[in-house]
MARVEXTOR-222526 format. One record per residue (C-alpha): residue in three letters; x, y, z. Coordinates in Angstrom, 2 decimals. Layout:
<atoms>
(atom 'ALA', (X, Y, Z)) ...
</atoms>
This chain:
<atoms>
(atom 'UNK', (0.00, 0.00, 0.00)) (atom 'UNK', (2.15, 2.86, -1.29)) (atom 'UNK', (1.72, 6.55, -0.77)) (atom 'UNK', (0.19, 8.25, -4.46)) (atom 'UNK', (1.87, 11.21, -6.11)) (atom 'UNK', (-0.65, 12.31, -9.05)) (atom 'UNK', (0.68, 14.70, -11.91)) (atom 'UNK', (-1.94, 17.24, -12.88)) (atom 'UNK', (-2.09, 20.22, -14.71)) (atom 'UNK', (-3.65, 21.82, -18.36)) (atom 'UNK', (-3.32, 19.63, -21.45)) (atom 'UNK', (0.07, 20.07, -23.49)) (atom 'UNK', (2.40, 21.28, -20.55)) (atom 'UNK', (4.71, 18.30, -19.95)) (atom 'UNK', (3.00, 15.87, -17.72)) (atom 'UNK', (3.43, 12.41, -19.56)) (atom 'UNK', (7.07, 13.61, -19.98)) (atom 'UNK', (7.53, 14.41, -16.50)) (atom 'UNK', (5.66, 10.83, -15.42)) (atom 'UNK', (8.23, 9.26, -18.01)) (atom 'UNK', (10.96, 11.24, -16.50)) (atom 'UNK', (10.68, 10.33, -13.26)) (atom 'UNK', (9.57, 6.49, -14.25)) (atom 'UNK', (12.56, 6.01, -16.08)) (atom 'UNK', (11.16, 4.76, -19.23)) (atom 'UNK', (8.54, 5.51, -22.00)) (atom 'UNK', (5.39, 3.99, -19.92)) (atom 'UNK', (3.30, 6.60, -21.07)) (atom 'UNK', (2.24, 8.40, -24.76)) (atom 'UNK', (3.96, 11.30, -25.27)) (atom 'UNK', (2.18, 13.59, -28.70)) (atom 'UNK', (2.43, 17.12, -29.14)) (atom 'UNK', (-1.27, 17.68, -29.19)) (atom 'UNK', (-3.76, 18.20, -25.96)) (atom 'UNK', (-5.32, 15.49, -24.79)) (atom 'UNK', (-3.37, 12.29, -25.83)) (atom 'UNK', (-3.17, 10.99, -22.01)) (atom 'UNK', (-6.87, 10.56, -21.87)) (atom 'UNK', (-6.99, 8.19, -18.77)) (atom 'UNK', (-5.21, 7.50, -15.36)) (atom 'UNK', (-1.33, 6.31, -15.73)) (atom 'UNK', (0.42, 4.20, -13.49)) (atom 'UNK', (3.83, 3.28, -12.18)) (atom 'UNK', (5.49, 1.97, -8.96)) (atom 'UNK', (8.48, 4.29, -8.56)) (atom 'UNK', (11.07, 3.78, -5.87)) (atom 'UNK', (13.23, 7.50, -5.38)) (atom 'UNK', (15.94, 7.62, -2.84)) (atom 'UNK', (14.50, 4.41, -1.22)) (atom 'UNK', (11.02, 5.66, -0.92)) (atom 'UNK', (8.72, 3.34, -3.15)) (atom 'UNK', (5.36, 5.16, -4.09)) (atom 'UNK', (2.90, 4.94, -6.80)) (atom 'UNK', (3.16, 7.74, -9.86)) (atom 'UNK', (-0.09, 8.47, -11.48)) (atom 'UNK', (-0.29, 10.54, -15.08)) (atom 'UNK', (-3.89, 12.35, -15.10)) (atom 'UNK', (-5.44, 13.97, -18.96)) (atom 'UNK', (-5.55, 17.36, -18.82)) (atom 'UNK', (-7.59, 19.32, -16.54)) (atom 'UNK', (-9.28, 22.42, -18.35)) (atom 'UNK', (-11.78, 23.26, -15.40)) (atom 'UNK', (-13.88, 25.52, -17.71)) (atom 'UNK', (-13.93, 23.48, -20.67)) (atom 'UNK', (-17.49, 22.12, -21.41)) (atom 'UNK', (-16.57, 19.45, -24.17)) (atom 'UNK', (-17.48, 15.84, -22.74)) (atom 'UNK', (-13.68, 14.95, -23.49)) (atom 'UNK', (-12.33, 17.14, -21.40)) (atom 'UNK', (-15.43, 17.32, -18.81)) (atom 'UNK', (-14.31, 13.36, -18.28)) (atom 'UNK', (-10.91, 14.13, -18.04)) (atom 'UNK', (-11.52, 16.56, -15.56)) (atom 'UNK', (-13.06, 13.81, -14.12)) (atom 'UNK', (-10.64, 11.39, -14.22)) (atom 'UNK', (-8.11, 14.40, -12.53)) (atom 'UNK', (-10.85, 15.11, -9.54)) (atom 'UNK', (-10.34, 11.12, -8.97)) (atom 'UNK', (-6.72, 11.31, -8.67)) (atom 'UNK', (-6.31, 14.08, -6.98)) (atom 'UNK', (-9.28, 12.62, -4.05)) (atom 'UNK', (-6.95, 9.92, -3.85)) (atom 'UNK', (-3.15, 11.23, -3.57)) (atom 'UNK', (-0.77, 12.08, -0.72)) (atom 'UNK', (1.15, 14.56, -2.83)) (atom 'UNK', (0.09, 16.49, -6.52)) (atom 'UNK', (2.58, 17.86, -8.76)) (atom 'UNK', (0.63, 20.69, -10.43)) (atom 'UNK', (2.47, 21.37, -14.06)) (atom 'UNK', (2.33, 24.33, -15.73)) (atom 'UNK', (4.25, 25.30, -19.06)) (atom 'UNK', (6.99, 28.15, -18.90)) (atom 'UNK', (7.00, 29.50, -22.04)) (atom 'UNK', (3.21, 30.20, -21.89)) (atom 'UNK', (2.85, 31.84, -18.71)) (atom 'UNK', (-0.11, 32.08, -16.44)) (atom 'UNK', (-3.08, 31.15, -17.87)) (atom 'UNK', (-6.77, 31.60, -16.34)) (atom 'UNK', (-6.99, 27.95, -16.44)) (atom 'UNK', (-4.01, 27.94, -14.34)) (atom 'UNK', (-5.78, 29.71, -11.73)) (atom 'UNK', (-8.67, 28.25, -11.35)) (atom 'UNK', (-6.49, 24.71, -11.31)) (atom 'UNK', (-4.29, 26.13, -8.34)) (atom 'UNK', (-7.79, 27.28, -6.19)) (atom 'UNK', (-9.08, 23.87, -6.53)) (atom 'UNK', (-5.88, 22.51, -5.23)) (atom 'UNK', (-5.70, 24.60, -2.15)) (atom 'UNK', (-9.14, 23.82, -1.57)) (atom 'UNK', (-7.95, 19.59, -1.67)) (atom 'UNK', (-5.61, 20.63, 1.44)) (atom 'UNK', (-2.69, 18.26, 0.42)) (atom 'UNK', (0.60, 18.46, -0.21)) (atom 'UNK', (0.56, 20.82, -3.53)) (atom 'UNK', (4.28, 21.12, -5.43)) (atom 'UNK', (3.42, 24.13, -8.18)) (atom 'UNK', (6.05, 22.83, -10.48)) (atom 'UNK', (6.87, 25.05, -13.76)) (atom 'UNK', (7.98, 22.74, -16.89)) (atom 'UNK', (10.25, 23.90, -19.87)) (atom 'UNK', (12.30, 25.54, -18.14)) (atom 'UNK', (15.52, 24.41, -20.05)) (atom 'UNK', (18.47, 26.07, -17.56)) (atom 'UNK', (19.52, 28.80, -15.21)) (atom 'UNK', (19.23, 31.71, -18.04)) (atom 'UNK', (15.54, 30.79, -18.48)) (atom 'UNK', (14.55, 31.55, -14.53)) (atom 'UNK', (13.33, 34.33, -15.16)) (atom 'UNK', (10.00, 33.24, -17.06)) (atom 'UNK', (9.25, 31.44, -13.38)) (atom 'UNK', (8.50, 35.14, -12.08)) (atom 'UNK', (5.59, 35.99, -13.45)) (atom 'UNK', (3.53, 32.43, -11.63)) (atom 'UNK', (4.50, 33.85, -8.02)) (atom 'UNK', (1.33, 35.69, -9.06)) (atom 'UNK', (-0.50, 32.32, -8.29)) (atom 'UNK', (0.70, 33.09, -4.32)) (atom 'UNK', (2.42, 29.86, -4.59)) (atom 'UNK', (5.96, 29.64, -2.81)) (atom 'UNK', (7.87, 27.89, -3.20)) (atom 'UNK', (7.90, 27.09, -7.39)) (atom 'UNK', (9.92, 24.45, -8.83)) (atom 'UNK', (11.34, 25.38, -12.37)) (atom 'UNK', (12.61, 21.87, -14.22)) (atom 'UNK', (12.52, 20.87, -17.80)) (atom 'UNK', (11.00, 17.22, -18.12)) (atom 'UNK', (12.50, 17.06, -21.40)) (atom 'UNK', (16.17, 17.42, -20.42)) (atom 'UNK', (16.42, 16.27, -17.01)) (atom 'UNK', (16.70, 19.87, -15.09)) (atom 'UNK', (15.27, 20.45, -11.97)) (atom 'UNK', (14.24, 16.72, -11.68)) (atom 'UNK', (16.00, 15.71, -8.47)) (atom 'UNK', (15.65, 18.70, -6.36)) (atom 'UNK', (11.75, 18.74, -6.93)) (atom 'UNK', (11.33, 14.90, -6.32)) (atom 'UNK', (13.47, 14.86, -3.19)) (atom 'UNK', (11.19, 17.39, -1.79)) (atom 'UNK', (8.53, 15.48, -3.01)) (atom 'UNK', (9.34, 12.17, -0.84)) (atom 'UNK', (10.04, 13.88, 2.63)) (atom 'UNK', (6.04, 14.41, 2.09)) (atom 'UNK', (4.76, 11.44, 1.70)) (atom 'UNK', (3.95, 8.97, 4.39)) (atom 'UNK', (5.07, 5.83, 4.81)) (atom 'UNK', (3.87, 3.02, 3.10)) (atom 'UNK', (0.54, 1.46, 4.46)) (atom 'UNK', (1.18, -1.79, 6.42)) (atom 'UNK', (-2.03, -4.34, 5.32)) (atom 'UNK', (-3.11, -5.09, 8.26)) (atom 'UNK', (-1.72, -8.53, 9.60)) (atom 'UNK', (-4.91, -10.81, 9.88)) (atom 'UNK', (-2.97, -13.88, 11.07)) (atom 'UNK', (-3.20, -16.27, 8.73)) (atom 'UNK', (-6.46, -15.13, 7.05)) (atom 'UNK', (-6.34, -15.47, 3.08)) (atom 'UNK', (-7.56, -12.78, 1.28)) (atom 'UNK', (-9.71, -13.20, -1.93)) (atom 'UNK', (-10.46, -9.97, -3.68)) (atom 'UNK', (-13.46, -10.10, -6.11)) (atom 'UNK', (-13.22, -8.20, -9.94)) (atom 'UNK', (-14.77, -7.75, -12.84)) (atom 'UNK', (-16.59, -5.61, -14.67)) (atom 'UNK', (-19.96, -4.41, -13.67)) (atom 'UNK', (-22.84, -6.90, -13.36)) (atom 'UNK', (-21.19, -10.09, -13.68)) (atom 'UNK', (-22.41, -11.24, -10.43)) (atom 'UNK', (-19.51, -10.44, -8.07)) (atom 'UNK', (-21.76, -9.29, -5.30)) (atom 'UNK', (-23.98, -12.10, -5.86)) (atom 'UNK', (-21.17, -14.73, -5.76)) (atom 'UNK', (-20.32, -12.80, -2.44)) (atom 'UNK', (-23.56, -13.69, -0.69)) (atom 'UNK', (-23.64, -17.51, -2.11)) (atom 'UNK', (-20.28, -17.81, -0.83)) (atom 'UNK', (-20.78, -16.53, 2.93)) (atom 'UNK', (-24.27, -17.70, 2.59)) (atom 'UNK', (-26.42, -14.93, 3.88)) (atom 'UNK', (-27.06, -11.49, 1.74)) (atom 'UNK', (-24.09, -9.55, 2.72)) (atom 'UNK', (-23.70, -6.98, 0.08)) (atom 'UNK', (-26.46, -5.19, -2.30)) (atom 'UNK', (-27.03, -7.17, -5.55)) (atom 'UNK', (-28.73, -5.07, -8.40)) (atom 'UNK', (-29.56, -5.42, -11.79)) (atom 'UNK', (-28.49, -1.67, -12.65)) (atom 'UNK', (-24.16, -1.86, -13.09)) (atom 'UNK', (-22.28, 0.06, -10.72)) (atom 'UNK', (-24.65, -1.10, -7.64)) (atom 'UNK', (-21.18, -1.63, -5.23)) (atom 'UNK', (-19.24, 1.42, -4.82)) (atom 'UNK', (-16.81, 0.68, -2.68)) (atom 'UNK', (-14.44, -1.99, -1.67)) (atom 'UNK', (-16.20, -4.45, 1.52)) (atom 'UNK', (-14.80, -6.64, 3.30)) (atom 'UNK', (-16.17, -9.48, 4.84)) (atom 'UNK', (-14.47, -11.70, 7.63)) (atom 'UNK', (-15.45, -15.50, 7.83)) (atom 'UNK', (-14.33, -18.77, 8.56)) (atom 'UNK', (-14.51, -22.51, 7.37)) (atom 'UNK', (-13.47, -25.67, 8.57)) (atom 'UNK', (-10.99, -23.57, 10.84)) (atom 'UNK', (-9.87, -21.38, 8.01)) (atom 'UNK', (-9.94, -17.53, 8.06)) (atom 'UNK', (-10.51, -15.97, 5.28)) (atom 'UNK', (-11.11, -11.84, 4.33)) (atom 'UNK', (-13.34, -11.37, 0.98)) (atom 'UNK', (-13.06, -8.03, -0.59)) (atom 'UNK', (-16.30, -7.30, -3.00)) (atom 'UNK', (-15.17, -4.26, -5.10)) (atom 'UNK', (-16.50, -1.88, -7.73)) (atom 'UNK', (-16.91, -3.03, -10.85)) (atom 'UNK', (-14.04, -1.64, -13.53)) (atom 'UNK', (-15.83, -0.65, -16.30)) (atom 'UNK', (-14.37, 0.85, -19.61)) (atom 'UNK', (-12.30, 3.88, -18.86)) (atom 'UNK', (-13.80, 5.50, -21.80)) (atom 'UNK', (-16.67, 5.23, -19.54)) (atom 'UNK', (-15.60, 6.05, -16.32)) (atom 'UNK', (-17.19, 9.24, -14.85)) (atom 'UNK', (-17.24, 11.08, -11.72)) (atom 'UNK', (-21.21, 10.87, -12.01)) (atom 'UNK', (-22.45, 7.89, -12.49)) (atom 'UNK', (-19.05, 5.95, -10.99)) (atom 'UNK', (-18.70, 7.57, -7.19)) (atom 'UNK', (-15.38, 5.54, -6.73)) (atom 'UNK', (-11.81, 5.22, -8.00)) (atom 'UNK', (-10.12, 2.33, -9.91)) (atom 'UNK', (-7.35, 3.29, -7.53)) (atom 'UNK', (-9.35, 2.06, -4.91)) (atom 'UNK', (-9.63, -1.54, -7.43)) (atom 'UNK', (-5.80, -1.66, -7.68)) (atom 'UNK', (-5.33, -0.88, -4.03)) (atom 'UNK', (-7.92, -3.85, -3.69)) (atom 'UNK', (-5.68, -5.84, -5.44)) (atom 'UNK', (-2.07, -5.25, -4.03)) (atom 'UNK', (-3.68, -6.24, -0.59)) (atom 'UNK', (-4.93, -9.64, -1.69)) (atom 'UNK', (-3.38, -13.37, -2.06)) (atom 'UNK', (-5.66, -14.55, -4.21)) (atom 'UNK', (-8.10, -12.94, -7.13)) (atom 'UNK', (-11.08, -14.41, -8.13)) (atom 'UNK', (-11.58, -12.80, -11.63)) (atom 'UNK', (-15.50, -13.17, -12.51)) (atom 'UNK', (-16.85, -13.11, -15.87)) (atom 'UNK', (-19.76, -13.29, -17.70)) (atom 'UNK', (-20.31, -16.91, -19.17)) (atom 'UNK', (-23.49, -15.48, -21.08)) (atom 'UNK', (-20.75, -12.91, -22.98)) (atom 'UNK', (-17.43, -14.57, -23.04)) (atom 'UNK', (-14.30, -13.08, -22.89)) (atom 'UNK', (-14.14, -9.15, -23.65)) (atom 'UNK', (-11.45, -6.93, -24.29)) (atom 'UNK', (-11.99, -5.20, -20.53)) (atom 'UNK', (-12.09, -8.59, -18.86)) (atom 'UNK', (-8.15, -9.42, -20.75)) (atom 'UNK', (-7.22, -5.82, -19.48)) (atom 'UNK', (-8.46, -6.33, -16.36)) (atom 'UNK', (-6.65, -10.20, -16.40)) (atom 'UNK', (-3.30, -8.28, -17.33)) (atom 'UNK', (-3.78, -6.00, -14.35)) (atom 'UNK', (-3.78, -9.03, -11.92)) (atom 'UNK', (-1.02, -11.03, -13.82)) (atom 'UNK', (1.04, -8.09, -13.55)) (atom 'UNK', (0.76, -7.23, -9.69)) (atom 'UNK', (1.49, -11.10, -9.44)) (atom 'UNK', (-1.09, -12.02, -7.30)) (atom 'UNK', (-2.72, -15.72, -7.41)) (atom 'UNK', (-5.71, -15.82, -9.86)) (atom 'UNK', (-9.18, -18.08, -10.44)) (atom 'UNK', (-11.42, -17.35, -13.10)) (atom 'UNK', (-15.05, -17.56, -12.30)) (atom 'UNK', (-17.10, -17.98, -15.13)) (atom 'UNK', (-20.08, -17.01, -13.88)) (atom 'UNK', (-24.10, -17.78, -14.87)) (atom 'UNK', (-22.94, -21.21, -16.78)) (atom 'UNK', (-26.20, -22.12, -15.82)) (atom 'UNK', (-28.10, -19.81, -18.73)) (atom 'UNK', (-25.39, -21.32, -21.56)) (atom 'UNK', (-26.26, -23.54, -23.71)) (atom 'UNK', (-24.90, -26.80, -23.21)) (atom 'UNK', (-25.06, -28.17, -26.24)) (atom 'UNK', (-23.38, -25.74, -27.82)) (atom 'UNK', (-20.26, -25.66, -25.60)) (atom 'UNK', (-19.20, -28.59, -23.33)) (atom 'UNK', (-17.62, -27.59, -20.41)) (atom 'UNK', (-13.79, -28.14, -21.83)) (atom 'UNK', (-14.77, -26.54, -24.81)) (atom 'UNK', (-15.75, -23.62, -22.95)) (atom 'UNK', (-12.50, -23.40, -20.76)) (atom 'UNK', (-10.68, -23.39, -24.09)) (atom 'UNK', (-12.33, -20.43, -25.10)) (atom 'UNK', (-11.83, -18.67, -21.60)) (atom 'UNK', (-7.81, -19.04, -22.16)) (atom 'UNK', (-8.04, -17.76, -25.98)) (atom 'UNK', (-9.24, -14.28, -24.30)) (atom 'UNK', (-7.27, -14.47, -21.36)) (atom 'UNK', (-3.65, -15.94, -22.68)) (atom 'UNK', (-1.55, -14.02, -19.80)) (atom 'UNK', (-3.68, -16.33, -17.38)) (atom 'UNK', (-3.53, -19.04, -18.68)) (atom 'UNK', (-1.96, -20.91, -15.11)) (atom 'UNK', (-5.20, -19.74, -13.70)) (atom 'UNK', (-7.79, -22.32, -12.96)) (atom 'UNK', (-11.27, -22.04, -14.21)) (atom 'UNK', (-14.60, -22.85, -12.65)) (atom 'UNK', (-17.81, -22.58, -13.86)) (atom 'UNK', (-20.20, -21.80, -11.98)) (atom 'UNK', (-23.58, -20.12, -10.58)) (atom 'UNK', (-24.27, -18.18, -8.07)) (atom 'UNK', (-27.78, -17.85, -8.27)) (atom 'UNK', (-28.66, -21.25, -8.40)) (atom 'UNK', (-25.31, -22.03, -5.71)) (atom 'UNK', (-23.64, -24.80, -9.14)) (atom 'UNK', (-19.85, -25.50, -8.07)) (atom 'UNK', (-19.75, -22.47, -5.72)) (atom 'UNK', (-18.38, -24.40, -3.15)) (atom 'UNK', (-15.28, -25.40, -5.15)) (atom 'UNK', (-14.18, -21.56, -5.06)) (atom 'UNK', (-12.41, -21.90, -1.42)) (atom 'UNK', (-10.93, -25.14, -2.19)) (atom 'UNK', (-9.45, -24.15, -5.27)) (atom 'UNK', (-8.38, -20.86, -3.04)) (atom 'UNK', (-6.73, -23.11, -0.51)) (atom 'UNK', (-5.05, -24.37, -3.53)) (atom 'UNK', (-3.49, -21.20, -4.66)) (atom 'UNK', (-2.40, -19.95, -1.52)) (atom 'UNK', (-0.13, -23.13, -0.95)) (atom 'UNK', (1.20, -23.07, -4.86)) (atom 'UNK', (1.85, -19.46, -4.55)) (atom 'UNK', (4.25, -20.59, -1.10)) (atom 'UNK', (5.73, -23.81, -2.47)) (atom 'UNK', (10.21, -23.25, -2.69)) (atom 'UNK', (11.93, -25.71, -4.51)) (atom 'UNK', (15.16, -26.58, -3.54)) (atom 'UNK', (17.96, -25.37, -5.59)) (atom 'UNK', (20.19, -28.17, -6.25)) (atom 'UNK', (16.55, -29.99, -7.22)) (atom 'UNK', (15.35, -26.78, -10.20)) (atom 'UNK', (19.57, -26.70, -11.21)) (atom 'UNK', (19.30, -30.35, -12.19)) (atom 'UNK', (16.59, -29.68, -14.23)) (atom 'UNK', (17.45, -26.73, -15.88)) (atom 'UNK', (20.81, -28.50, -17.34)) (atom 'UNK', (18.34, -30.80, -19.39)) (atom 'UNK', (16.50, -27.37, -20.26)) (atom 'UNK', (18.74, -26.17, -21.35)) (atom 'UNK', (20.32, -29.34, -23.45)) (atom 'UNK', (17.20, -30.34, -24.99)) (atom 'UNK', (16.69, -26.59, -26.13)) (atom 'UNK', (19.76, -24.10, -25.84)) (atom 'UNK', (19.03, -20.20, -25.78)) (atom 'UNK', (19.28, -18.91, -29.17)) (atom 'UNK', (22.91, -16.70, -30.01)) (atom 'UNK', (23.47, -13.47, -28.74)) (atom 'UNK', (25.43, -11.64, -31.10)) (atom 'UNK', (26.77, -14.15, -32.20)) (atom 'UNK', (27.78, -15.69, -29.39)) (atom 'UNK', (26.47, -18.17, -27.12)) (atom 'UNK', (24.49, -17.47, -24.18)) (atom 'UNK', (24.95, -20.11, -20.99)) (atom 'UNK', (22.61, -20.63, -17.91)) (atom 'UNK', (24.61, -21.21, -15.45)) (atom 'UNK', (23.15, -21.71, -12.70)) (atom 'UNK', (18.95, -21.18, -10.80)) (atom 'UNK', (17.95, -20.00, -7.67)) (atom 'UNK', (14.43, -19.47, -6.26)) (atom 'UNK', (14.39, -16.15, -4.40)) (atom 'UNK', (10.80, -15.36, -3.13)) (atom 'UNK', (7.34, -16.77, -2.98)) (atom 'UNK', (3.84, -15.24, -3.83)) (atom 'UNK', (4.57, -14.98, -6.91)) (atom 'UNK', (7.45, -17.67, -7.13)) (atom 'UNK', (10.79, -15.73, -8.33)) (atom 'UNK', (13.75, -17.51, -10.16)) (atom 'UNK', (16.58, -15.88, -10.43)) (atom 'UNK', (18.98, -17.35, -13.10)) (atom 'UNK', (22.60, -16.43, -13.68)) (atom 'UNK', (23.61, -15.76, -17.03)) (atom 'UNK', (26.48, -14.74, -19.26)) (atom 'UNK', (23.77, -12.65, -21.54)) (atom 'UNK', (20.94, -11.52, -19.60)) (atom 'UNK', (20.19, -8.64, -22.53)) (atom 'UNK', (20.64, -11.63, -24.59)) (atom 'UNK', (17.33, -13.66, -23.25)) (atom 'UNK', (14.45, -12.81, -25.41)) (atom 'UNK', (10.69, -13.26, -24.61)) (atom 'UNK', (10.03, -16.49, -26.39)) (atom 'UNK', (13.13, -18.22, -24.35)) (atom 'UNK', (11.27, -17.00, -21.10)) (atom 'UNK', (7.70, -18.17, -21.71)) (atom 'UNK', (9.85, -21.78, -22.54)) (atom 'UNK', (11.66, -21.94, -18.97)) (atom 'UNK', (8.42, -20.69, -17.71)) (atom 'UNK', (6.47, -23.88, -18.86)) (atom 'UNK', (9.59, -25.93, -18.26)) (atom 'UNK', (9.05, -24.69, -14.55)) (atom 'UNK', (5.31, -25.21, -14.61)) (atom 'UNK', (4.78, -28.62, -16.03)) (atom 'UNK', (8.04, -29.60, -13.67)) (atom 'UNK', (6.76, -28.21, -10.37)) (atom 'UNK', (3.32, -27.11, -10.93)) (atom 'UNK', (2.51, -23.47, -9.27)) (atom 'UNK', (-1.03, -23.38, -10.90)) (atom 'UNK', (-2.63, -20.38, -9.99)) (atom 'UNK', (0.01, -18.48, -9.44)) (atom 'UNK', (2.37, -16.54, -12.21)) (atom 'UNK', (6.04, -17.06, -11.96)) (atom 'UNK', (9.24, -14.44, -11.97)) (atom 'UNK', (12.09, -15.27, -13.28)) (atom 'UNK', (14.87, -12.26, -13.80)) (atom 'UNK', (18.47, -12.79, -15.24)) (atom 'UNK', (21.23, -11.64, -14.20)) (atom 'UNK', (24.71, -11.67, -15.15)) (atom 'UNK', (27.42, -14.25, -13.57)) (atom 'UNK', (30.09, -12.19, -11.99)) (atom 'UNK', (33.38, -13.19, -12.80)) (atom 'UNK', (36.02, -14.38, -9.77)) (atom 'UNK', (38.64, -12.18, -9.27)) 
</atoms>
């Protein structure tokens, strides 16, 4: 549970370069033309030891009555409800604009930690265009260019002494949490109250009924167990501040504090685009995954048979496909109860370490029956595997070339690993690293 930093400020002034900047990489679009960061970025960022999480917002035009930009603004109110810190960004070689203004009173009014940063600022002899946004009665202003680096260190390490420090989940014991997704109306809430058997949350027709993340404590057969309904995600083309009272902050949040996610979809709709995006979102926080296809009691039979069906579900969903799938019910209660078990399940493949002289005599046959193609020209060796953490599994693997290891040659050790030791449920980590040579 990391502090949040949100970037925010008028279209076109430097914020996806300043998110990239201080990522590191290229995460998000960069275009000179307003508007191209539409939605909510993210990144875990880790500055002089602090972790936190970076979030790029669209631009904010507060007076702007076009629905783009009213859902923008939108998406910007969201972040900024959410953040410990906001780095307002304004652009130098513009100056103040009225926009600018009316940005920095709704700021003051958030009463957080505001850094009134001004971008394009590209050295010392250009300081003096920062004058003129004292006028905001800001103090103090941070001048940096995004584009060439300047300014980048001082502002962030004022930024971290800010923030607070990262949120301990609270320690349960050994309760397993299951967190609940999916997008709207796919029965989430309903699967809730099947599960604990008694109506716990609302269940509506109308999408969008849960608003909130709730958790519910319970036990069975002497197992504890926390299960986290949430809001559904929907599109974020159709995200808005009016008709969706939450944030898909609150979602990821939901996520990072779980073991394991049940991920429900629609068995009346198949996979969708939003239900892969939402897949990628839990493979990529590496948290233990089920797929619930829910209402398999309104599908046709005879026109899918169960395996058939599963077959399908991994087509859409091809990051997940170590996750288990159940169909299932939960309005008339079909294979509900197989949820928890497969749960249990999860949780102990997500713990499981193999010994390393055990996964080193495997990888030499690995590696012999299919060696990693040249690097270069040159041959690239394994030399030696190492599992370093649990939940999610992590291999670390020693190598002459670890530039040299491309995709394909990971997704191989990775079902080398799988069909070997098993870990279903649960993706697996593996990160090369080069062999350092004895003195």
């Amino acid at each position: 549970m990391k502090p949040l930093v949100a970037i925010v400020g008028r279209p076109n002034v430097g914020k996806s370069t300043l998110f990239n900047r201080i990522v590191g990489g290229k995460k998000a679009i960069v275009w000179n033309e307003p508007g191209v960061t539409r939605d909510r970025n993210y990144a875990d960022v880790q500055w002089d030891e602090r972790p936190f999480t970076l979030v790029d917002t669209g631009g904010f035009e507060p007076v702007s009555k076009e629905r783009i930009f009213v859902q923008m603004k939108e998406q910007c109110e969201l972040a900024m409800d959410e953040a410990d810190a906001i780095l307002f960004v304004m652009d130098g070689r513009e100056g103040v604009t009225p926009s600018d203004k009316e940005i920095a009173d709704i700021l003051r009014r958030r009463g957080k930690p505001v850094f009134f940063v001004v971008n394009k600022i590209d050295g010392p002899k250009h300081e003096d265009k920062v004058f003129e946004f004292y006028a905001l009665g800001a103090s103090p202003l941070y001048s940096i260019s995004a584009e060439e680096g300047y300014g980048i260190s001082e502002l962030m390490d004022e930024v971290v002494r800010v923030l607070p420090a990262p949120e301990e989940v609270e320690d349960r014991g050994e309760m397993t949490r299951v967190a609940v997704v999916g997008r709207p109306n796919v029965g989430k809430s309903s699967l809730i109250n099947r599960l604990l058997g008694y109506r716990r949350v609302i269940v509506d027709e109308a999408p969008g009924t849960t608003r909130d993340p709730i958790d519910t404590p319970f036990e069975r057969d002497g197992r504890k167990y926390l299960l986290i309904d949430t809001a559904g995600i929907r599109r974020k083309s159709r995200i808005s501040l009016q008709l969706e009272k939450y944030s898909i902050l609150q979602v990821f949040r939901t996520i990072d504090r779980s073991d394991v996610v049940l991920l429900v979809l629609d068995s009346t709709e198949g996979v969708t685009d939003q239900d892969a995006r939402i897949g990628g979102l839990v493979h990529e926080r590496g948290k233990g995954c089920i797929l619930i296809a829910n209402k398999w009691d309104l599908v046709k039979k005879e026109s899918y048979a169960p395996q058939t069906f599963k077959k399908r579900i991994y087509e859409g969903l091809k990051e997940l496909s170590y996750a288990p799938v159940l169909l299932v019910s939960a309005l008339t209660g079909q294979h509900v109860p197989k949820i928890l078990d497969q749960v249990d399940r999860v949780v102990e493949e997500g713990k499981r370490r193999i010994p390393t002289s055990q996964i080193n005599r495997y990888l030499e046959g690995w590696v012999e029956g299919a060696p990693p193609p040249l690097y270069k020209n040159r041959s690239v060796r394994l030399n030696y595997m190492t599992q370093v953490s649990v939940a999610p599994p992590t291999f670390l693997i020693y190598t002459n070339f670890p530039e040299g290891i491309p995709s394909s040659y990971e997704r191989y050790l990775t079902n080398r690993i799988r069909e070997t030791f098993g870990f279903e449920g649960v993706p697996i980590r593996l990160v090369f690293r080069r062999k350092r040579r004895k003195d």
